[in-house]
C-alpha positions as CSV (number, residue, x, y, z in Angstrom):
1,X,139.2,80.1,83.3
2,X,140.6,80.7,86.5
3,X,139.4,83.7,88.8
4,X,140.7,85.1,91.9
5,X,138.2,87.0,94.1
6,X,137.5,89.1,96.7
7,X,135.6,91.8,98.4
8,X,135.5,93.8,101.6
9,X,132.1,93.3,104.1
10,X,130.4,96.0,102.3
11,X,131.1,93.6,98.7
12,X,129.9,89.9,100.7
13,X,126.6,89.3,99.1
14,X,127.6,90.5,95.2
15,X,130.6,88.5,95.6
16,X,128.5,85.8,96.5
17,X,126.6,85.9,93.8
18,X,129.4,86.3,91.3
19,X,130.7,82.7,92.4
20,X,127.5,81.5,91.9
21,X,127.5,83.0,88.3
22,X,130.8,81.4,88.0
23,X,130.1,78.4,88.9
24,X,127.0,78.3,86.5
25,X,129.2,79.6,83.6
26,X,132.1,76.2,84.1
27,X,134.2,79.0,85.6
28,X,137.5,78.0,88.7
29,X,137.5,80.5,91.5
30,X,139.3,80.8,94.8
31,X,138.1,83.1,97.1
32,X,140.4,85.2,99.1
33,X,137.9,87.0,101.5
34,X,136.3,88.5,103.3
35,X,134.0,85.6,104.4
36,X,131.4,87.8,106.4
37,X,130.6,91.2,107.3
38,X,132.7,92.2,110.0
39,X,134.9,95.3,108.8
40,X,138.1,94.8,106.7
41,X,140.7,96.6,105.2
42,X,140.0,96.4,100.9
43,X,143.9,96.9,100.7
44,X,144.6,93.9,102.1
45,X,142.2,91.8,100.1
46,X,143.1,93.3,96.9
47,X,146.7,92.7,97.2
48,X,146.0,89.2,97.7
49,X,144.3,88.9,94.8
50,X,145.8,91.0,92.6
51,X,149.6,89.4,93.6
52,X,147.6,85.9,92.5
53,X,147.2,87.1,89.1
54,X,150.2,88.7,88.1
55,X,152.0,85.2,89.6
56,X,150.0,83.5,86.3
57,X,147.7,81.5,89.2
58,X,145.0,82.9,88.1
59,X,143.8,84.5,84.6
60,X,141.9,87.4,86.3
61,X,140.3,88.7,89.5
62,X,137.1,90.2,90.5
63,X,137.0,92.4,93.1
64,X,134.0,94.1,95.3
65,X,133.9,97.0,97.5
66,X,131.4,99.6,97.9
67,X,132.2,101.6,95.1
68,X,135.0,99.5,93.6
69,X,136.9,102.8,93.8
70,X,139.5,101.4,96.7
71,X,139.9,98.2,95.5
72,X,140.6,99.6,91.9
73,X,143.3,101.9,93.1
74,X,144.6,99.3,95.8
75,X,145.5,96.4,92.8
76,X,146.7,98.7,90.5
77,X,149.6,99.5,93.0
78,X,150.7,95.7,92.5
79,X,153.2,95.8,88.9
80,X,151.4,94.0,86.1
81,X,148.2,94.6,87.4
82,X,145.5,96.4,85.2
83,X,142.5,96.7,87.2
84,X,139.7,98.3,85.9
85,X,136.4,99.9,87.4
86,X,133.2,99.0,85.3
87,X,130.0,99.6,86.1
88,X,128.4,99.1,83.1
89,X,129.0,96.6,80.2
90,X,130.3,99.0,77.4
91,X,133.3,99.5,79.8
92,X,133.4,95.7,80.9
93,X,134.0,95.0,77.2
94,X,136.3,97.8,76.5
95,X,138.4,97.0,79.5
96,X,139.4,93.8,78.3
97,X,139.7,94.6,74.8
98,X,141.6,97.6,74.8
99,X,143.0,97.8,77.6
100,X,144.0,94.1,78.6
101,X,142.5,94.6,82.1
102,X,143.2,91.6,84.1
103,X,141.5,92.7,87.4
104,X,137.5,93.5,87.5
105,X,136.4,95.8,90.0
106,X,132.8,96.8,91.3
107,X,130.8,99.1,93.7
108,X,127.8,96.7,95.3
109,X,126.4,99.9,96.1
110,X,126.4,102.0,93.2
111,X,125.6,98.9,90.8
112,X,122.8,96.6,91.1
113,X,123.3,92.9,91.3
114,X,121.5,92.1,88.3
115,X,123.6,94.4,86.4
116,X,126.8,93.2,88.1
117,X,126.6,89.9,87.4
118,X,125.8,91.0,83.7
119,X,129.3,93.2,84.1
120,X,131.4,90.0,85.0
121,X,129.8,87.7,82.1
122,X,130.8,90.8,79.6
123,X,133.9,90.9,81.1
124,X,135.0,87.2,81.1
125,X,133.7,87.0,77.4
126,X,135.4,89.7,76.3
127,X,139.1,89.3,74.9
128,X,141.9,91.7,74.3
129,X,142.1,92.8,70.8
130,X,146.0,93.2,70.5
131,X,147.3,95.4,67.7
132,X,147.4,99.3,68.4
133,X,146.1,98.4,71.6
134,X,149.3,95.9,73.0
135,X,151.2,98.9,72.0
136,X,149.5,101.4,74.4
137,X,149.3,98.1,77.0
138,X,152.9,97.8,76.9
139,X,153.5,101.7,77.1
140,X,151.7,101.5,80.3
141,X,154.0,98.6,81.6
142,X,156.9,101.3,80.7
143,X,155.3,103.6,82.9
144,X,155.0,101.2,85.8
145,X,159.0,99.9,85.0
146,X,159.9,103.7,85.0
147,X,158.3,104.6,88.6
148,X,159.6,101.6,89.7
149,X,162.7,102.4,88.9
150,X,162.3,106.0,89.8
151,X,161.4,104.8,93.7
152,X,164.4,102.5,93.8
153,X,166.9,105.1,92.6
154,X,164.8,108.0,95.1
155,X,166.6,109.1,98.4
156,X,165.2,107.7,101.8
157,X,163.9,110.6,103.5
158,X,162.8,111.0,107.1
C-alpha cells in the first residue's frame, strides 16, 4: 500500500513514528512535510497530500496536527477526499468500512503515541464494506458535485 503523509511542527515526532510503523508493516510512503519544527501552515500540507490521493498516487494519507481537527477540515475541502478524525480504533475501523475514508487524521496532543500508532494499523487493515454503505459514500460525492456546482453557478461578489 501506498501512503501519503504529513503533519504540521506540532505533528513531527508521531509522524515520525508512523513511518517507522510503516515501514515495519511492508508499507510505501512519501512524506510531504513538515520536516522539523519550525511553524507551518496545516492547510498547506494537507492539500498536498490530500490532492496526492484523489490523483490515484497514493491509496491513502495520514495526516498529524495537534488535534487533527485542521487538518481534517483542510483535506476534506479537496473533492474526493474523505478524511476522517480518529482517535480511537473503533472509529479507525469504522472510518474505513463505512465510510470509505481515504485520509487519516490525528491530534499528537490529544492521543498518545502508543495509541496512535495502534489507530493507523486499525485503519490500514481495515477495508470498506460496500453495500448500504457505497450508497451513503456516493450520496456524499453528490453532495460535494452539487456545492461544486452551486459555487460555479454563484455570482462573484465584492
Amino acid at each position: 500500500m501506498r501512503v501519503a503523509l504529513g503533519c504540521d511542527h506540532n505533528g513531527l515526532d508521531l509522524k515520525r513514528k508512523v513511518m517507522g510503523l510503516l515501514q515495519e508493516l511492508g508499507h510505501e510512503y512519501q512524506d510531504f512535510g513538515c520536516y522539523d519544527t519550525s511553524p507551518v501552515d496545516y492547510p498547506d500540507v494537507a492539500g498536498e497530500v490530500a490532492q496526492a490521493v484523489v490523483e490515484g498516487r497514493f491509496e491513502h494519507g495520514v495526516l498529524i496536527c495537534g488535534t487533527g481537527i485542521g487538518m481534517s477540515i483542510a483535506a476534506n475541502k479537496v473533492s474526493g477526499v474523505r478524511a476522517a478524525l480518529c482517535n480511537d480504533l473503533f472509529s479507525a475501523h469504522r472510518a474505513r468500512e463505512h465510510n470509505g475514508a481515504n485520509v487519516l487524521c490525528m491530534g499528537s496532543d490529544v492521543t498518545g503515541h502508543g495509541l496512535a500508532l495502534a489507530i493507523v494499523k486499525a485503519y490500514l487493515e481495515a477495508q470498506f464494506e460496500g453495500g448500504r454503505h457505497a450508497r451513503r459514500v456516493d450520496k456524499i460525492a453528490a453532495l460535494e458535485s452539487k456545492s461544486l456546482s452551486d459555487k460555479a453557478q454563484a455570482p462573484i461578489s465584492r
